[in-house]
N, C-alpha and C positions, 0 to 999 in steps of 0.2 A: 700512446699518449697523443690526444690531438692538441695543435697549436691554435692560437687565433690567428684570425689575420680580417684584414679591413677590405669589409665586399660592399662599400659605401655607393656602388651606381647600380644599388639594387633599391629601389622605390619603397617597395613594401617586402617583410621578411617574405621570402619565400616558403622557408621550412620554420614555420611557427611552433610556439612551443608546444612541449605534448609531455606529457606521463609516463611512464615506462606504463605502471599499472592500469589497462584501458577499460578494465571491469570483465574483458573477453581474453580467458587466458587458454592458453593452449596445454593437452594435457603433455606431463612432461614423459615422453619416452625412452626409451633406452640408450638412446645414441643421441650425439647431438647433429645438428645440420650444419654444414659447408655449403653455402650458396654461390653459384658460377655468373657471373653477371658476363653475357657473351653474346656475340651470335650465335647461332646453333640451329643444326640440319632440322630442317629442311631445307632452309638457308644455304645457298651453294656460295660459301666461300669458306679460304685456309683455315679462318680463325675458327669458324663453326666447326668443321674436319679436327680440329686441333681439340678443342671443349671435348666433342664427342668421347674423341678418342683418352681421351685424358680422366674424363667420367669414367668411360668404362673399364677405363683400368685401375682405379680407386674402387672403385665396387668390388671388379676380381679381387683385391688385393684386400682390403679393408673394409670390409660391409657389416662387418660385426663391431667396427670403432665408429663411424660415424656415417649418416646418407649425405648422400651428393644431389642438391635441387638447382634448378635452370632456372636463371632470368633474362628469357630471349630477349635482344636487342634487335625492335624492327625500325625500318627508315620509312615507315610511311606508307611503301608503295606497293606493298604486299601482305596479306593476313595469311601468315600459316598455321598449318594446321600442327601443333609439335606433339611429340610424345608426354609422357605422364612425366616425364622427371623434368619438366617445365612448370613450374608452378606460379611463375610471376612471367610481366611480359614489360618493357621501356619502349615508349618512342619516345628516339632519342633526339627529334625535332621539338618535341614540345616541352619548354621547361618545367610547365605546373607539375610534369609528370616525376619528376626527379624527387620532388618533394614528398609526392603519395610512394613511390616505394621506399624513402627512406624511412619514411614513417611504418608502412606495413614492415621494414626489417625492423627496425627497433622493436616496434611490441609483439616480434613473433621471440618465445623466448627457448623456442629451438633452435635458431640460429645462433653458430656461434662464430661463425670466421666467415667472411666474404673474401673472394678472390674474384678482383677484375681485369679481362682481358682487355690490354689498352691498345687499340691502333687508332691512331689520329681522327682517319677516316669515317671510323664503327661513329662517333659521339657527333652527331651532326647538327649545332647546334651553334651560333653566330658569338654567344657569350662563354667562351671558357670559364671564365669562373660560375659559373654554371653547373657544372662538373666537378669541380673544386667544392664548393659549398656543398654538393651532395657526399663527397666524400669524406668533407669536414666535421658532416651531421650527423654521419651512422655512428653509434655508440657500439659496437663492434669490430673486434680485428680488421685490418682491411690486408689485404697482400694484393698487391698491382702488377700483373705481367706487361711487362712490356714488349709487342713484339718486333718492334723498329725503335732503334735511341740514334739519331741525325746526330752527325758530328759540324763544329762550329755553326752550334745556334746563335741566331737573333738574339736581341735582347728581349721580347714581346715572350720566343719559346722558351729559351732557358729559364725563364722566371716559371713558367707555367709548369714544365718539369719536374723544376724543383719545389713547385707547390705542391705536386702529384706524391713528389718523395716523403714531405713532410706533412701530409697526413695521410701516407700512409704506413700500417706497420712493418712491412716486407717489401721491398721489390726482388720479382723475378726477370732475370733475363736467362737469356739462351746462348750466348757465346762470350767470351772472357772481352772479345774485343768492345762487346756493348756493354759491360759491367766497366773496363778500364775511362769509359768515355763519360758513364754517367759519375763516376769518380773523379776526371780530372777535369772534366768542360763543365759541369752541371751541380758540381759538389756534395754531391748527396754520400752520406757517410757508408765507409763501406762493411761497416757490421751490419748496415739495412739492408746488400745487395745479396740473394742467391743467386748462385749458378745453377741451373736444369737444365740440359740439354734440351730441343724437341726431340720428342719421343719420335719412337719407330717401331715398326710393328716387329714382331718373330715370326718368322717365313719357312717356312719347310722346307725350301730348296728343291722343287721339284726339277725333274728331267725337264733340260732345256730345249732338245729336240724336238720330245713327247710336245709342251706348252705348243712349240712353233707348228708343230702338226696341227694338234686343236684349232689354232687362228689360222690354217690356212700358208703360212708361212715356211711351210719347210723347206729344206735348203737355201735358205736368207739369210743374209747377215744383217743383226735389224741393229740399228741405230736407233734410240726412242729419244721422248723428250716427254714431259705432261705436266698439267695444272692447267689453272682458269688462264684461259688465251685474254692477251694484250699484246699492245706495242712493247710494254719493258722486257716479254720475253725476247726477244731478241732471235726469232728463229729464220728470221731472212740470212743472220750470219753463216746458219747452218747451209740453208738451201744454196747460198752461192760457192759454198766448199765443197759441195757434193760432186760437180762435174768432174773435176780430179779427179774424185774417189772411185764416183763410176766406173770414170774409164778404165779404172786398175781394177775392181771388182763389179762386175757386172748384176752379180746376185747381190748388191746393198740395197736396203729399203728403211728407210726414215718414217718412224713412228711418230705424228703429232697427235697426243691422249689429251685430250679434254677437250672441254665448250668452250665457249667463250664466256668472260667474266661476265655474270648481270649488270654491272655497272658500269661496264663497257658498254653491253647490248643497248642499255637505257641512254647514251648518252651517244654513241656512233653509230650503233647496229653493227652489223659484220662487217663492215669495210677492212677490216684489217685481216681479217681471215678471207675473204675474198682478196686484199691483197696480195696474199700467200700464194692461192693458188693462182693466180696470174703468173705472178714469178715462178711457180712451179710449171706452167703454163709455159712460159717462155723460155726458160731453162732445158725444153725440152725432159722432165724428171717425173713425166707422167704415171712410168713404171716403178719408179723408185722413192716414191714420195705418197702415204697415207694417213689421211683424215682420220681418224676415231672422233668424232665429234659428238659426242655424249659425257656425262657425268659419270661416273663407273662405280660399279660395287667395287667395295675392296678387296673383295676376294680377286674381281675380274684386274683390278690395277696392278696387284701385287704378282699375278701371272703374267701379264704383260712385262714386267720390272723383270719376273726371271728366265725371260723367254730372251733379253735385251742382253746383246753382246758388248755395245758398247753404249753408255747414258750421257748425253749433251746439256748439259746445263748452261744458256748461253743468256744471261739476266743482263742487262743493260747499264742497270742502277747499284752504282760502287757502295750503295749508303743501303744496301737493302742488309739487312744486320742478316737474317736468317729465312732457310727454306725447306719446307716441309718435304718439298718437293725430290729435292737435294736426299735431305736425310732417308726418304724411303728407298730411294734408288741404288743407296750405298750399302743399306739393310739389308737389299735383295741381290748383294754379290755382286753387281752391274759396276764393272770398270768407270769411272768418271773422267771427262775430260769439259771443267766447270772455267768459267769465266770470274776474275779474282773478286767474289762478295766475301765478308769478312766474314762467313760459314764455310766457304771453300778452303778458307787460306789456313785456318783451324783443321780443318780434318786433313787436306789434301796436301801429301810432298813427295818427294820423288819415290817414295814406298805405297802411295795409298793412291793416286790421282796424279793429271794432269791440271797444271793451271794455264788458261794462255788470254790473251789481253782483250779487254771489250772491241766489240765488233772488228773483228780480225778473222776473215773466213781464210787467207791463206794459214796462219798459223792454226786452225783450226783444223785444216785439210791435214796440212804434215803432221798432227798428234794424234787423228783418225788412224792415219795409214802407218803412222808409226806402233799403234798398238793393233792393228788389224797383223801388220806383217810377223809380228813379235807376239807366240799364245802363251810363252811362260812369263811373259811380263805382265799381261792379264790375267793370270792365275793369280800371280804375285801382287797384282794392286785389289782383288777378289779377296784373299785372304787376311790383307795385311786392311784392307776396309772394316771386314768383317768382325775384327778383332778390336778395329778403330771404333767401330760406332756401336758395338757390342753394350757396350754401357746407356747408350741412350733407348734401350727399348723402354716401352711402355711400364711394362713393371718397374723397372726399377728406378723411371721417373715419378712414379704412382708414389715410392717408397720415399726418395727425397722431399716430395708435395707433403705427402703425409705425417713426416717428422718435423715438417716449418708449421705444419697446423698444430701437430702435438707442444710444439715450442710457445709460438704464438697464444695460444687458450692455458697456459702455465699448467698442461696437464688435464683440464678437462675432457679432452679427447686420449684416450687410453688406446693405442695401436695390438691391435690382434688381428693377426695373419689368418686370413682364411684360409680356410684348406680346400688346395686346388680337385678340382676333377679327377680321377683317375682314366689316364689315355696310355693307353698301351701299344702305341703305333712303333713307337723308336721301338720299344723293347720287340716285337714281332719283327720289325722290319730287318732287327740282327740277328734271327734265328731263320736257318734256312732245313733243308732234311734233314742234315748230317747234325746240326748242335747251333748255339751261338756264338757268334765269328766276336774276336778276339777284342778289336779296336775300330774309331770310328772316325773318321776325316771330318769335321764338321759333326752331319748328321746321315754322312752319307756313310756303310759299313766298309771298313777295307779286307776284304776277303784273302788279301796277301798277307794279313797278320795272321790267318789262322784261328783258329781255336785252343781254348784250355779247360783244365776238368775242373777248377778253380771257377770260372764264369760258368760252367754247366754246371754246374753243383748248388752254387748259388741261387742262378735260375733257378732249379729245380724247383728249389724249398717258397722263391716269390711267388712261382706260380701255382704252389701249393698253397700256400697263402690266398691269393686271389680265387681261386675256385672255390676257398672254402666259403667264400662270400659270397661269389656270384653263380654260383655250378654251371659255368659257361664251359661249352664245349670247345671251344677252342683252347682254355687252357690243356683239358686231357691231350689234345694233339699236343702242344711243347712239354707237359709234363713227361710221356711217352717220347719224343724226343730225345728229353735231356738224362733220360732216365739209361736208354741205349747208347748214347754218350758214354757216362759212368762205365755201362758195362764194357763196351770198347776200349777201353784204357785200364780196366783190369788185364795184370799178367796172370801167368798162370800158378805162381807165387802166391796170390792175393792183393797185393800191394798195385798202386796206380802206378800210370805216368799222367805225364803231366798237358805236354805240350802235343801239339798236331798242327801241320801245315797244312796251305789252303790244299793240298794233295789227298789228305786225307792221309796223310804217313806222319807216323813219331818221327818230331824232330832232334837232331842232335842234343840242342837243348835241354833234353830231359837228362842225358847223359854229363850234365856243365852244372844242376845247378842241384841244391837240397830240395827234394819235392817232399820231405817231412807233412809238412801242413797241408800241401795237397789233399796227400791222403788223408790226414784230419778232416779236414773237410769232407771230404768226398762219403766219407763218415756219420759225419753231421746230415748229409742232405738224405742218405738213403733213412737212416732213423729217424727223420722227420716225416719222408714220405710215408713210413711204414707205420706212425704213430696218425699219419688220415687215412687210412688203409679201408677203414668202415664208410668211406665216403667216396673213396678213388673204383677204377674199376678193379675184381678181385687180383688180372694177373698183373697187374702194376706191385700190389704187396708181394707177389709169389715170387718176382721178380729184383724186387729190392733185397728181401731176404736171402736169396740165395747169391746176391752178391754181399749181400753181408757178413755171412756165414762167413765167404773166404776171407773178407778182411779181416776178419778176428784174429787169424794165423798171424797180424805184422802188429797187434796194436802191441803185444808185449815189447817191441823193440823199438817203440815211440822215447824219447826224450824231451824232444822241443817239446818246450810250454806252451805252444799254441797248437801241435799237433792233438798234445795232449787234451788239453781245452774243445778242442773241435771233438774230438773223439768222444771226449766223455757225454757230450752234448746230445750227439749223435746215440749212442747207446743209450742213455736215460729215454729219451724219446721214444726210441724203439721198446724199451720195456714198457712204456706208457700202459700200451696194448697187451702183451702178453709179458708176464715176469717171463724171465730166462735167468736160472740160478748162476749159468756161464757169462751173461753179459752183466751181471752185478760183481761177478767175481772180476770182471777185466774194470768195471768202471774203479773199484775200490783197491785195483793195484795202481790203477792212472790216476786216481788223487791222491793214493800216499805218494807217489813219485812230486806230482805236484806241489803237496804240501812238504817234502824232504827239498825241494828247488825255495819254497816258499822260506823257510828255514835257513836255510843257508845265507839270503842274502837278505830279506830282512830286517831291519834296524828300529829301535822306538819310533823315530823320527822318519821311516821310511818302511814302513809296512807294505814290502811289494815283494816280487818273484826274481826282480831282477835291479841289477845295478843304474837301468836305464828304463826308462819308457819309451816305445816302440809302434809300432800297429797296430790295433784289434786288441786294446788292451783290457776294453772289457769283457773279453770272453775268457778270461781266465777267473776271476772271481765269481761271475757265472757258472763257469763248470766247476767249480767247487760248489756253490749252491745247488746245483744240478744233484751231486754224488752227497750233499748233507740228505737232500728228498729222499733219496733211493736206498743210501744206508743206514741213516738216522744217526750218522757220526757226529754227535756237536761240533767239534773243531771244526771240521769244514765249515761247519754255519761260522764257527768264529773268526775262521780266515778268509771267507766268503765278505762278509758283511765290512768287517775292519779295512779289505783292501778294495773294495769300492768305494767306502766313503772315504778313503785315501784320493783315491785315484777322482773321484769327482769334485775335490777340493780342490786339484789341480787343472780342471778344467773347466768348471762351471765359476763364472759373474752371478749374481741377482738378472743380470741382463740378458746373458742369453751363452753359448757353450765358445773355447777357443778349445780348438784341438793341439794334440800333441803333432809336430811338426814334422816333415818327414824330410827336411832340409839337415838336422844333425841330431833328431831324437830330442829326448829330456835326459841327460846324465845326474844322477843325484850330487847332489850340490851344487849344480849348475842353474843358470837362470834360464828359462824356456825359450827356444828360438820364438817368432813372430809370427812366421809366416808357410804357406808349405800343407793345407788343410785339403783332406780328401773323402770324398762321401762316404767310403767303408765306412770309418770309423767313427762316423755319424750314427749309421745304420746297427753294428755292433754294439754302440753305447744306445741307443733307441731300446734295441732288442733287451740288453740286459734291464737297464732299468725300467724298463715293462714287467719282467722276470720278478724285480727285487719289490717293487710294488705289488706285482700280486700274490707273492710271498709273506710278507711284512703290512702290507696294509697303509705304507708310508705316503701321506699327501706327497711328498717333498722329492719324491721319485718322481710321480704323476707330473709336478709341474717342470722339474728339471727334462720329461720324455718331451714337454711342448715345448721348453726352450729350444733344444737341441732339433728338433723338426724345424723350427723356425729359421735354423741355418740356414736349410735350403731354402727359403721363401725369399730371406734378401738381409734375416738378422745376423750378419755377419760382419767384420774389418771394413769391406769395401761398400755396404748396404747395397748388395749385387743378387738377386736372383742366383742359385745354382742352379736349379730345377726349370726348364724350358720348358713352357708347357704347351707351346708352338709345335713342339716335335712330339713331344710326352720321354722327351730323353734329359739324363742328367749331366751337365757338364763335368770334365775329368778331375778340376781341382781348384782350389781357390789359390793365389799367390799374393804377392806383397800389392802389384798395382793393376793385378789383372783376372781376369776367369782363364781357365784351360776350356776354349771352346771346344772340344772334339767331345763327342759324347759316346762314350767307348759302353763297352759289357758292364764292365766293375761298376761303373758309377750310377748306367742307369738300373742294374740289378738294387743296389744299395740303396735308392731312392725308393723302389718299388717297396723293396722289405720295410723300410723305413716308413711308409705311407700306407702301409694295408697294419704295421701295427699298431700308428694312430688310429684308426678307420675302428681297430677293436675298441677303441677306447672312446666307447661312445658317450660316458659323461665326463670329459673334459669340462675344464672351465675354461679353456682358448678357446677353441672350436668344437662346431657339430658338424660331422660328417656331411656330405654334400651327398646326392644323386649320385653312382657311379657309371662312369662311361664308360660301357663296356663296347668291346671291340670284335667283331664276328669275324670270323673265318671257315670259309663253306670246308672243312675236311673230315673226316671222320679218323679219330684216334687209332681203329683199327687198319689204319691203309699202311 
């Protein structure tokens, strides 16, 4: 709702009246338009890096809900040349001009939400109300970022502020401390303020070394700093800290990344970077002190960030609310030791960063040398960073943006998750000769955990999956892989083990715990191999089968409901291809045992196999519909069908899936834990109700398989990404206020499966399938 207000020392209206209806109307297309009113690259400043970055991760994420158009903000003194998603362009010196794009927004009737990036600076133009009246005139959503809010305004600012608040219908800010300020100095109500962090990118983490080699750097201990050079950076603090440091490490070298500000170059030229180097000059710091004086790709920034041992953030300006700068550095694992702006004081304590006082190079010295001497304290502020600013990546600021537009437009913007690329890097990167290693430290594999036949087995079947799509030769190398896995962990019994250390030897483990569903599994995955058999190479099938063979000898002495469940899955598969009167006979003893478990516990009010809900719960009403196909036993169809639409009533909203918990289960008559949510049984529940739709024919599976995908996208409790598509790996688990960053076997296997069985389902009404990214590897299956 816009307010009036009295803009009396304006001569003549500026924005005169106009029609919606101009006689030229636009054809109405399928999405609506978000327009960016910003600067924007080619423009070398934050705000433009910020838009960009911020565009193109609304695209990634929502390209099928609404488009994202640019309205570059030029100052006159330059014409760029910008890309196609700039469709309008402000000089923001000239006020006639405020008028004509208010007017081209109103009669464009694709547009439906305007978001404007506000820094003081950007709007250059002698009459604030100026700016006010064009905001006052768009008849359109307006949402306002603020990316500086000055604490004890004027009375001239605060009025202005608070004109900016009230007409508009959103502000964003970027740190609780500039949401508390425009609340208690500025009054603006706080149902109008969101919190978004600045976004950050996802960083692969590569070898810190390897980087330092590339640049030239090796054996250095690099100290960096970066952004558009000025006085407020404050990096003379650094250079006078350094002698110290030197003298204790001789191999230190200070990174200054960027140019200088354009508006700096316009207004002083390089004096102040010439500055620098004089005091570096005089310092004596000739060897220990580099220039990068370019604009950088990001790819090239973000290497630089993780090549950086330790990151200087030494800003000048106590009121500077937030920094881009800050937040990428923190992103890339890079220890901080920040100067107190009220972005540090938020992310940075004595777990995550060092804070120490404006321009204060002794205290800056002892925080260097205190984290240089100390590498598990750098470990420790790396992890406990990464964990900290995990929330602010791009996605899943893209996700908060895009739920204040859907709020804002009361619904005309309809959010559907597009569906990401398929990158298979994580997944390769945790398969080495021997199989896929166990667990994952971040995204890096920890080969001390070992392997299990449980993630090989799985594998198996995702990569069976993916080849059937893409007949890349790299999967036949991990299919063959995990397939000699499998056989390696048969005994001579039939039956698996489970565990294996990074040795390559059965661990005790196997002897400590029920490896029931192992085997189950392990079940499953050869039956599925052997059911692509007409697509794999031949001795992949010759090879499945005759480890299948043996396991036949243990299925009669299954009990567990989920060994059983894997088992029967696995066998149906396998008959796919070739009946086997033996393997119908073993499926149809493993669903009466099922359906005698089914029986037993039971109830009107609680049609399930067990007292509680557990894990992987849809693979049990699956492998009864599995054994209804193969024997043509009604009941199975009737206790198939009855106990998944059981079981999906307990987990499916209209909105999107909550899993059963793995914090205390679901006990029947109990109320559901909260929290505790893990990509198996995403992936499980994907799988089956893929199964039960194309059994049944039911829409109502179809849209419940894109709910439940969408978990991993970011529709979840915390509106968080599982799914990193920075690595192509899947986080371990969703909790109460956090992600499990480590991205282990289980999870990124479960994504995989989970994302190649939307991929089948190419007439969705969420999404359409994307381009697949497929991932080469020079080996030949036969090596």
């Amino acid at each position: 709702m816009k307010h009036p207000i009295n803009f009396s020392r304006f001569a003549q209206p500026l924005f005169p009246n106009h029609h919606a209806d101009s006689g030229v109307r636009l054809a109405k297309l399928e999405v609506p338009v978000v327009l960016l009113i910003t600067s924007y690259p080619p423009r070398e400043c934050g705000i433009a890096t910020y838009s960009q970055d911020l565009l193109e991760a609304l695209k990634q994420q929502f390209d099928q809900s609404f488009e994202v158009q640019v309205c570059a903000l030029e100052d006159g003194f330059t014409d760029h040349q910008y890309p196609k998603e700039v469709t309008y362009t402000l000089q923001t010196g000239i006020p006639i001009e405020y008028a004509a794009l208010a007017n081209k927004i109103n009669n464009n009737d694709r547009i439906g939400l305007i978001v404007i990036q506000h820094e003081f600076g950007l709007f250059r133009i002698d009459d604030e109300n100026t700016f006010l009246k064009f905001i006052q005139f768009l008849k359109k959503p307006v949402v306002t970022v603020f990316h500086t809010v000055l604490p004890n305004p004027n009375g001239k600012r605060k009025t202005h502020v608070r004109n900016i608040g009230l007409f508009s219908d959103s502000i964003i800010v970027m740190t609780n401390h500039a949401a508390e300020i425009l609340k208690n100095e500025y009054a603006i109500p706080a149902k109008k303020i969101s919190l978004i962090p600045h976004g950050t990118h996802l960083v692969p983490h590569l070898d810190k070394e390897q980087l330092k080699q590339k640049f030239g750097l090796q054996r250095k201990t690099i100290l960096s700093t970066f952004g558009l050079l000025s006085s407020g950076k404050g990096i003379e603090t650094t250079l006078e800290a350094l002698p110290q440091i030197v003298s204790r490490d001789p191999g230190i070298v200070f990174l200054i990344i960027g140019k200088t500000h354009p508006g700096v170059i316009a207004s002083e030229g390089e004096a102040y970077r010439e500055s620098l180097k004089a005091k570096v000059k005089n310092l004596k710091l000739e060897n220990h002190v580099l220039f990068v004086n370019k604009y950088l790709s990001l790819k090239e920034l973000l290497e630089y960030l993780q090549l950086t041992d330790i990151y200087l953030f030494t800003s000048r300006d106590p009121n500077q609310s937030v920094s881009g700068t800050f937040s990428y550095a923190m992103s890339c694992g890079c220890p901080i030791i920040s100067t107190p702006i009220p972005h540090a004081k938020e992310f940075l304590n004595e777990e995550t960063g060092i804070i120490v006082d404006f321009s204060k190079p002794d205290q800056l010295a002892h925080a260097i040398e205190q984290l240089l001497e100390n590498e598990s304290l750098r470990e420790r502020f790396t992890s406990n960073g990464l964990e900290r600013i995990a929330p602010t990546a791009w996605e899943n600021s893209s996700i908060a943006h895009a739920r204040l537009f859907q709020r804002l437009t009361s619904g005309k913007i309809e959010l559907h998750y597009a569906l990401p690329e398929i990158n298979l890097a994580h997944f390769s990167k945790l398969t080495d000769r021997f199989g896929m290693i166990q667990f994952s430290k971040i995204n890096q594999p920890d080969r001390d955990s070992g392997y299990t036949l449980d993630d090989n087995a799985r594998a198996m079947i995702a990569r069976c999956m993916y080849y059937e799509t893409t007949l890349d030769g790299a999967s036949l190398v991990a299919i063959q892989t995990y397939l000699k896995f499998i056989s390696f962990c048969q005994q001579p019994g039939g039956e698996f083990l489970n565990y294996v250390d990074q040795d390559q030897l059965f661990s005790n483990q196997n002897f400590e715990t029920n490896l029931s569903d192992s085997n189950g599994r392990a079940i499953w995955a050869l039956g599925y191999l052997i059911s692509k058999q007409h697509i794999l190479p031949e001795q992949f099938g010759i090879m499945a089968k005759s480890i299948l063979e043996k396991a036949l000898k243990t299925v009669e002495n299954m009990h567990s409901p989920r060994a059983i469940a894997f088992a029967i899955k696995g066998l149906y598969f396998s008959n796919l291809e070739e009946q086997s009167p033996r393997i119908k006979s073993c499926i149809k003893l493993l669903a009466d045992r099922l359906i005698g478990i089914y029986r037993s516990e039971s109830e009107e009010n609680w049609p399930w196999f067990e007292s509680y809900l557990t894990y992987a719960n849809s693979i049990l009403p699956e492998a009864l519909l599995c054994a209804w196909k193969e024997t043509g036993d009604q009941f199975y169809k009737i206790v198939a069908k009855k106990s998944f639409d059981f079981l999906l009533s307990l987990t499916f909203s209209k909105t999107g899936i909550k899993l059963i918990s793995n914090k205390s289960w679901l006990h029947k008559g109990h109320k559901p834990e909260e929290f505790g949510e893990q990509p198996i049984d995403v992936a499980y529940t994907i799988l089956a109700l893929d199964h039960f739709h194309e059994t049944f024919g039911n829409e109502g599976y179809l849209k419940k398989s894109e709910l439940a995908f969408s978990w991993f996208l970011g529709n979840n409790h915390l509106s968080r990404i599982i799914y990193n598509p920075g690595t192509g790996g899947c986080y371990d688990g969703l909790e109460r206020e956090h992600i499990n960053l480590n991205q282990g076997a289980e999870s990124t296997i479960s994504y995989l499966i989970a994302r190649m069985t939307i991929e089948k389902q190419h007439n969705t009404r969420m999404i359409q399938p994307k381009k697949i990214h497929m991932i080469s590897v020079e080996k030949s299956y036969n090596e």
